[in-house]
C-alpha positions in Angstrom: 122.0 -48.8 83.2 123.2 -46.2 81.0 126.1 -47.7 79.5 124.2 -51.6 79.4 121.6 -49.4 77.4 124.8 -47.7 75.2 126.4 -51.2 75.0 123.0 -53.0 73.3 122.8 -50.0 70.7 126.1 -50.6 69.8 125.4 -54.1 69.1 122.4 -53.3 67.4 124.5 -50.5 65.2 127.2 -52.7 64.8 124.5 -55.1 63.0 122.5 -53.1 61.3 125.6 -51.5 59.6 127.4 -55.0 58.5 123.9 -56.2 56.9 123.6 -53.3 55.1 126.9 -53.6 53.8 126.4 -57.2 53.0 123.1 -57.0 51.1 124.6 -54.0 48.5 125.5 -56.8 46.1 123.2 -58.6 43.2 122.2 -61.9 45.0 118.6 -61.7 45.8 116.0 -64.5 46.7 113.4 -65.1 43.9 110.7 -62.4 43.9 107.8 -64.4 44.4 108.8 -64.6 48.0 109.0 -60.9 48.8 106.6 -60.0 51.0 105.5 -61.2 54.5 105.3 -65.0 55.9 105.0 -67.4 58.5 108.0 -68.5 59.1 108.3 -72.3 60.8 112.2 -73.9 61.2 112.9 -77.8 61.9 114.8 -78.3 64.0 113.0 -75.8 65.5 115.4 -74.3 67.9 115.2 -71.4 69.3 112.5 -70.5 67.1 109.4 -72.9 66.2 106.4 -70.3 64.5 107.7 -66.6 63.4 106.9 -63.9 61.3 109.2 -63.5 58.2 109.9 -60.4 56.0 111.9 -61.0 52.8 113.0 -57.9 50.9 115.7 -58.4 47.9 118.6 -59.6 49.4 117.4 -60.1 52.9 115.3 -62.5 55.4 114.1 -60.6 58.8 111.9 -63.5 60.9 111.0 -61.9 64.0 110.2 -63.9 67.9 110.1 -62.3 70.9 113.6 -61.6 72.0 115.4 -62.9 69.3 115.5 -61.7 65.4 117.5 -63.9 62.6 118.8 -62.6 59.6 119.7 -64.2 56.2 121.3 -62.6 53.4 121.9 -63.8 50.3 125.8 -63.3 49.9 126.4 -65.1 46.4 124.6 -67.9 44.3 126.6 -71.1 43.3 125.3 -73.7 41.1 121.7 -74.3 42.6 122.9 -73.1 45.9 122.1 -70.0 48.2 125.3 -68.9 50.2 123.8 -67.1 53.2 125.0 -65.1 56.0 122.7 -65.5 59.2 122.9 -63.4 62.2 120.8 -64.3 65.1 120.5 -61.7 67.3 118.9 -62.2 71.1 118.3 -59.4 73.3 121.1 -59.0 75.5 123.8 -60.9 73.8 126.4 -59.9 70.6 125.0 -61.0 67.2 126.0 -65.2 66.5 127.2 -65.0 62.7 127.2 -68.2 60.4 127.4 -68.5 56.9 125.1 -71.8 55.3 124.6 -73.1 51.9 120.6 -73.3 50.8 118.2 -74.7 48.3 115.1 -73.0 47.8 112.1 -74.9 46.9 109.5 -73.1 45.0 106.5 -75.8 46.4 103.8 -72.9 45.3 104.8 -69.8 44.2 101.9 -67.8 46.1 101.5 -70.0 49.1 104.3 -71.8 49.9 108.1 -72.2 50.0 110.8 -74.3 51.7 114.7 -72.8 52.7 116.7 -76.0 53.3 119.8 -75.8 54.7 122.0 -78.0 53.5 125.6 -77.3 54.3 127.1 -75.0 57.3 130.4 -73.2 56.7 131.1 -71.8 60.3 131.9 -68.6 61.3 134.3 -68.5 58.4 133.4 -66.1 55.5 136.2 -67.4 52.9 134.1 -70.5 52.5 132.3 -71.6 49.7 129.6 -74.2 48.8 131.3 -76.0 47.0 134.5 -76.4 49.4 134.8 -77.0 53.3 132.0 -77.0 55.9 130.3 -80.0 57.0 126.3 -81.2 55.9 122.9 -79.9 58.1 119.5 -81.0 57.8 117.6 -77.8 58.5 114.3 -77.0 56.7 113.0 -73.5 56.8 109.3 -73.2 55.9 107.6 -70.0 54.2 103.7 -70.0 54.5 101.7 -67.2 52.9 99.9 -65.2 55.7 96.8 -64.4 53.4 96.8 -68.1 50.9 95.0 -68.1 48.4 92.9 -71.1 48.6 93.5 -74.2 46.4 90.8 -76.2 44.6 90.6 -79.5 46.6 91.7 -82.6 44.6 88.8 -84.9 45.1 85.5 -83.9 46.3 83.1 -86.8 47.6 81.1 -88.5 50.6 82.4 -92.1 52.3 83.6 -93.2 55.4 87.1 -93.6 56.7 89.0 -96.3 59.4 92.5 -94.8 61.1 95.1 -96.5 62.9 97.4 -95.5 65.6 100.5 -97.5 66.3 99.3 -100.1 63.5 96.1 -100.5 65.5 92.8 -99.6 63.5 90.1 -98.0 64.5 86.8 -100.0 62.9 83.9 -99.7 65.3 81.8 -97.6 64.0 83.2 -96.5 61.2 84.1 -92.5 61.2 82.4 -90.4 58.1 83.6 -87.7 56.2 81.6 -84.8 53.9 84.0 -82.9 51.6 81.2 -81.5 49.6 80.4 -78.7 51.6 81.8 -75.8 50.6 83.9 -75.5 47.6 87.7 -76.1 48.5 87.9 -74.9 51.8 85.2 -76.2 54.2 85.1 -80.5 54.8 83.0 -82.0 57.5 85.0 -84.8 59.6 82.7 -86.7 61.4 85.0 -89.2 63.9 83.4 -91.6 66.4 83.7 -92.5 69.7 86.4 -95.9 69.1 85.0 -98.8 70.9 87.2 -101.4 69.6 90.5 -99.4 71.0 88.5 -97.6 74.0 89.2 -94.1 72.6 85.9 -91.8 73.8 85.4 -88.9 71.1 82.3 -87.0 70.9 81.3 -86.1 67.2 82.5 -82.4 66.1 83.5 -81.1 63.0 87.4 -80.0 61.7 87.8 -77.8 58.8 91.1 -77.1 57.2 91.9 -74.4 54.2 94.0 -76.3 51.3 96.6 -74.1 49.8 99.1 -76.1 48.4 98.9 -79.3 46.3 102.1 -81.0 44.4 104.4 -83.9 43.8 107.2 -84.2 45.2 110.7 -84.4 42.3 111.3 -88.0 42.0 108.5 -89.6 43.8 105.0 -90.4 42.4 103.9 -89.6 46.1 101.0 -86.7 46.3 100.9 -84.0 48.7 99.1 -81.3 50.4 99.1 -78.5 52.4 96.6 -77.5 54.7 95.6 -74.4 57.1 93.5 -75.8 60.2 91.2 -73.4 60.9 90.5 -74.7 64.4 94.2 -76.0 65.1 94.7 -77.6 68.7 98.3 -75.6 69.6 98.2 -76.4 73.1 101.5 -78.7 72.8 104.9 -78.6 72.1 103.7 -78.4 68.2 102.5 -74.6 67.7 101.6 -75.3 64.1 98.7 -74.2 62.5 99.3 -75.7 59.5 99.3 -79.5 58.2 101.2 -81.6 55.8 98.9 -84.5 54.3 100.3 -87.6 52.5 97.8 -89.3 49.8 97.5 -91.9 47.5 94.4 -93.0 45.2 92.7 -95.8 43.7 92.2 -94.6 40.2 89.5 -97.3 39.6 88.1 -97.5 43.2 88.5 -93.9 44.8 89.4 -95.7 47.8 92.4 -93.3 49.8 95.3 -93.7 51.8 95.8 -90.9 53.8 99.1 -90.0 56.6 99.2 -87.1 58.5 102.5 -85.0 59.6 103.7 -85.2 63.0 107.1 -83.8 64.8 106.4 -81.2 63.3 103.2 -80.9 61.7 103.3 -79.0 58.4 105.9 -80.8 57.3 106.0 -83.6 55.3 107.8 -87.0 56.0 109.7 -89.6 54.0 107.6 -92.0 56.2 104.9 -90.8 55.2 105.2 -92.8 51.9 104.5 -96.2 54.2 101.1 -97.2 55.1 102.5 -97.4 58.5 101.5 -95.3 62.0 104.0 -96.3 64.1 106.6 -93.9 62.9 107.3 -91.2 65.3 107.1 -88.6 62.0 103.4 -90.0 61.7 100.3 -88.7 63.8 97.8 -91.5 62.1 96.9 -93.5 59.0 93.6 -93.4 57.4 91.8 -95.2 55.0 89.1 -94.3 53.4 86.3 -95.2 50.6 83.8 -93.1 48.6 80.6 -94.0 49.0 79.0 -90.9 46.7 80.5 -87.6 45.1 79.4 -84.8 45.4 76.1 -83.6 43.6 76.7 -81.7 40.5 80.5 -82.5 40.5 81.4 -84.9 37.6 84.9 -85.4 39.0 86.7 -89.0 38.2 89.5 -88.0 41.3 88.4 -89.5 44.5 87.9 -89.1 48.6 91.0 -87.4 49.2 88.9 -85.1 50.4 88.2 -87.1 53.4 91.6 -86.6 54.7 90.3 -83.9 56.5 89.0 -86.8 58.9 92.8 -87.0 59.6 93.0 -83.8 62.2 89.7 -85.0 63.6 91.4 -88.1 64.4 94.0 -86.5 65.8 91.8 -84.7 68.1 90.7 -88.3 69.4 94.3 -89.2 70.1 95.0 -85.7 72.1 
């Protein structure tokens, strides 16, 4: 027991001593994202939901019996070279080097870490030479947002689908006047037409992020549910909505995230459920803003009534 215990402190020595070495240069990650996080990775992997530390030159994201580590080695071009060491309890650290992009989605809120290229084990490598592509997102939520105004406040009603087939009878409502930007009322109904038995209950979510993405006219958001259903595979608490707007009507379209949920899909630009990155479609029309608002922006308030269609489907 005694020399297991001696061997795992060596490990951990061993560690702790090479990151040390490795963050004494002058690459650092951008100072807005010092601080603490929620840390989500897709593929998830070994780890879905974490928390994250960044300090200067180094990323600690912490799971039960397993810690990863990314330090910032060099920058080149618009790329991150990174040295990651996971570390599981038990077992000598796994050491990879990976080229990043970091997108600055909202400086206070929100952040993504996308890995773009791997390099191996191999610390000779650079960005710009050898290693082969990966597709691995990284996401950085703040742990205390601060709240973002909602884009379109407003009363109406709203019609989902789910695998191309809508939901029409009755029609679900939605309130997203009723408190400032944080608290909407989603209102869904039971769905005769596709025998989908709901009772009426209400789903609030917290927006703190809003952009559009480079290249794309397409608008998104990010939201906090405050009463999240983690009881799958999914552990998110947070959710990546989809929107478009009828400048002269109001009238929304509306997708919500799936696989995993808080982040957003290239699908998602398709009025079209029946991708697998897609929980459910909505549409939805204004019937009334809200009183003393005098925005022209419309319902996308009413997305809201996405998650409380998703309860339906779960």
């Amino acid at each position: 027991m005694i020399a297991k215990r001696a061997h795992i402190l060596g490990w951990g020595l061993l560690l702790f001593l090479s990151l040390l070495c490795a963050s004494s240069g002058t690459c650092v990650f951008p100072s807005n994202l010092e601080g603490d996080w929620l840390f989500y990775s897709h593929p998830s992997g070994a780890i879905g939901m974490a928390d994250a530390t960044v300090e200067g030159a180094n990323i600690t994201v912490s799971t039960s019996g397993l810690t990863m580590y990314l330090v910032c080695e060099e920058t080149e071009a618009d790329l991150y070279l990174l040295k990651q060491v996971v570390d599981a309890v038990g077992q000598p650290p796994n050491t990879g080097y990976r080229c990043a992009e970091i997108v600055d989605v909202d400086a206070a809120n929100f952040y993504y870490i996308k890995i773009v290229r791997g390099l191996g084990s191999d610390p000779t490598l650079s960005c710009t030479s050898g290693g082969s592509e990966l597709s691995i997102t990284f996401g950085f939520v703040a742990k205390s947002p601060v709240p973002v105004a909602f884009p379109v406040l407003g009363q109406g009603t709203a019609t989902y689908s789910v695998n191309g087939e809508v939901c029409f009878n009755p029609v679900s409502s939605y309130d997203g006047c009723l408190n400032g930007s944080t608290a909407f009322g989603l209102y869904p109904q039971n769905c005769s037409n596709l025998g989908i038995l709901q009772p009426e209950m209400g789903r609030q979510f917290e927006y703190i992020a809003n952009w559009t993405e480079d290249g794309t006219d397409r608008k998104l958001l990010l939201a906090r549910d405050n009463n999240p259903d983690t009881g799958g595979s999914d552990k998110s608490i947070h959710q990546c909505f989809v929107y478009a707007v009828d400048p002269d009507t109001g009238d929304a379209f509306v997708s919500l995230a799936r696989n995993p949920r808080w982040l957003c899909k290239d699908e998602q630009r398709e009025a079209s459920s029946d991708s697998q990155n897609i929980e459910m479609a909505l549409s939805m029309t204004r019937d009334a803003p809200c009183a003393g608002h005098h925005s022209t922006a419309s319902v996308v308030a009413v997305l809201l009534t996405t998650v409380l269609m998703y309860l339906v489907l779960n």
